[in-house]
C-alpha positions in Angstrom: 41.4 -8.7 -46.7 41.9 -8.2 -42.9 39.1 -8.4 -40.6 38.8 -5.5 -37.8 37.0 -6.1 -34.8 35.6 -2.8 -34.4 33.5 -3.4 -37.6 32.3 -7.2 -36.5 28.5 -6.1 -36.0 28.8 -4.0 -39.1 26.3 -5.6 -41.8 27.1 -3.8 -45.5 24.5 -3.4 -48.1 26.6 -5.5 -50.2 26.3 -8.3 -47.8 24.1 -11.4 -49.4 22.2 -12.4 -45.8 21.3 -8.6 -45.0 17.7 -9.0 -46.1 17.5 -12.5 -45.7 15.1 -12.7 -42.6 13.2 -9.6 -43.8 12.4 -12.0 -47.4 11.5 -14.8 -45.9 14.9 -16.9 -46.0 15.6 -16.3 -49.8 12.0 -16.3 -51.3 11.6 -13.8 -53.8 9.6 -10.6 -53.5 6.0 -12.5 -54.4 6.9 -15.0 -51.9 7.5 -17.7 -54.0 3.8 -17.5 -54.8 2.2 -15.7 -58.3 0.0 -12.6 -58.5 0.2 -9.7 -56.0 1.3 -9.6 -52.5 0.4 -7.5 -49.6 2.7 -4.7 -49.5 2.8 -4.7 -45.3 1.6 -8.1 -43.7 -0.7 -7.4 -41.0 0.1 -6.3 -37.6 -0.2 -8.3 -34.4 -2.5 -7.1 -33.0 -5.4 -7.2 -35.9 -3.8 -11.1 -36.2 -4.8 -11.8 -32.6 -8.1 -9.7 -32.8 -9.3 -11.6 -35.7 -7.8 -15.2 -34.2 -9.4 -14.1 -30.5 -12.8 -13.3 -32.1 -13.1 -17.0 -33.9 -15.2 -19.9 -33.3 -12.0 -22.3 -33.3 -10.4 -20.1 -30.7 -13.5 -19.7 -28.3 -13.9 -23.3 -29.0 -10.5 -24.2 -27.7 -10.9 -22.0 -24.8 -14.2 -23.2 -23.7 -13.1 -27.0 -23.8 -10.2 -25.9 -21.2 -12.2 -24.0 -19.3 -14.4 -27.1 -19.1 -12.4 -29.2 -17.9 -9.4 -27.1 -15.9 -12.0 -25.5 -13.6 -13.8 -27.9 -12.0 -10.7 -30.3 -11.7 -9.0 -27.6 -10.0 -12.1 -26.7 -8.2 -12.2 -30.6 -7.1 -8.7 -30.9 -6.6 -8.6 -27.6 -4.3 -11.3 -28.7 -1.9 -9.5 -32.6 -1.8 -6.6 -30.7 0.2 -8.2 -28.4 1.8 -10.3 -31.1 3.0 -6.7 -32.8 4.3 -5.7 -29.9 6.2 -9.1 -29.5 8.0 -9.0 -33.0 9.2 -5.4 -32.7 9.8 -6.1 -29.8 12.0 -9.6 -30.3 13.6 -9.7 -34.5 13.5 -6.2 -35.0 14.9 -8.0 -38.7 16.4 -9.2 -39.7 12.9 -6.2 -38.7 11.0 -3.5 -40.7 14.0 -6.1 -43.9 13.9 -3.9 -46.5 12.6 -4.8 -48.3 9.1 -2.2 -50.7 8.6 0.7 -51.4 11.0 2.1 -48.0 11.3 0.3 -46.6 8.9 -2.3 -44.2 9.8 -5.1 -42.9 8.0 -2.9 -39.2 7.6 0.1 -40.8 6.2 -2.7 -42.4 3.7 -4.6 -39.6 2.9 -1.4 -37.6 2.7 0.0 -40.5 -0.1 -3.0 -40.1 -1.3 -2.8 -36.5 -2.3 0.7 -37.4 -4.4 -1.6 -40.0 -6.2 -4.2 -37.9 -7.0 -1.9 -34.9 -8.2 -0.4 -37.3 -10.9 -3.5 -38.4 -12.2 -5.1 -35.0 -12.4 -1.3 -34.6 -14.6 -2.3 -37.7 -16.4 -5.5 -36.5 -17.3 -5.0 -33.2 -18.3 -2.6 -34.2 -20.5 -5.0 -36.8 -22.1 -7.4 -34.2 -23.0 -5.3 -32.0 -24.2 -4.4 -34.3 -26.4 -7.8 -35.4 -27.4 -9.9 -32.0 -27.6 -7.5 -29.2 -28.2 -4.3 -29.9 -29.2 -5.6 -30.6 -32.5 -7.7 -27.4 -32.8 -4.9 -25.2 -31.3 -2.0 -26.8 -33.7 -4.4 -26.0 -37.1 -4.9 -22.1 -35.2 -1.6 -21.8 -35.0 -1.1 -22.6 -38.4 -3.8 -20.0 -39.6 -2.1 -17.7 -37.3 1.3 -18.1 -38.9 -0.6 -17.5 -42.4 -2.3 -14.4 -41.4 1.1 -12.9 -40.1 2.7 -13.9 -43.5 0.0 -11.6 -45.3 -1.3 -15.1 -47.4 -4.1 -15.8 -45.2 -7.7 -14.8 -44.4 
């Protein structure tokens, strides 16, 4: 049989793949599972209601809240605090610490320092008090969308 371009983005009926992402990648019309399935799974926006409206989700949300607030908080008034001394202390800031090495080019180091470990340990605790909630939402999310959850 000859191909024609003009009908490349063409997708027959007859074709085995056409409903192939609408069935869930060759599942049959249960789902692979017995007894009756939902005729529509739900939409996305009841999925995220119901998901915003848990006590795993505000759970999650608090714990980042509680920590990503005050470190930015912290972190905000660390620099401001070097551009105020920069600006206002210009004495303090040129008053040398070790050889050439004033107390700006310290403080200024100091901000790189500080910016990695605030990376550091945000990572660490989202790897200690959320990830783990937000992986098994997501999960339950994924369900719920399917129709097999709830």
């Amino acid at each position: 049989m000859q191909h024609n371009a003009r009908d490349a983005g063409v997708v027959g009926l007859g074709d085995p793949w056409y409903d192939t992402v609408g069935s869930g990648w060759g599942e049959d019309e249960t789902g692979g599972a017995p007894g009756p399935r939902r005729a529509h799974p739900p939409a996305a926006a009841d999925v995220y209601a119901e998901v915003h409206g848990s006590a795993a989700f505000q759970e999650v949300r608090r714990r980042y809240r509680r920590f990503v607030f005050p470190a930015a908080a912290l972190f905000l008034l660390w620099y401001l605090a070097y551009v105020v001394a920069a600006t206002t202390a210009p004495g303090l800031m040129a008053r040398p610490v070790v050889g050439a090495l004033n107390v700006a080019m310290v403080a200024g180091l100091a901000q790189f320092a500080t910016t990695f470990l605030l990376t550091w340990a945000y990572a660490r605790h989202a790897r200690l008090r959320r990830d783990r909630v937000a992986l098994e939402l997501r999960w339950v999310t994924q369900e719920m969308m399917r129709g097999h959850g709830r």
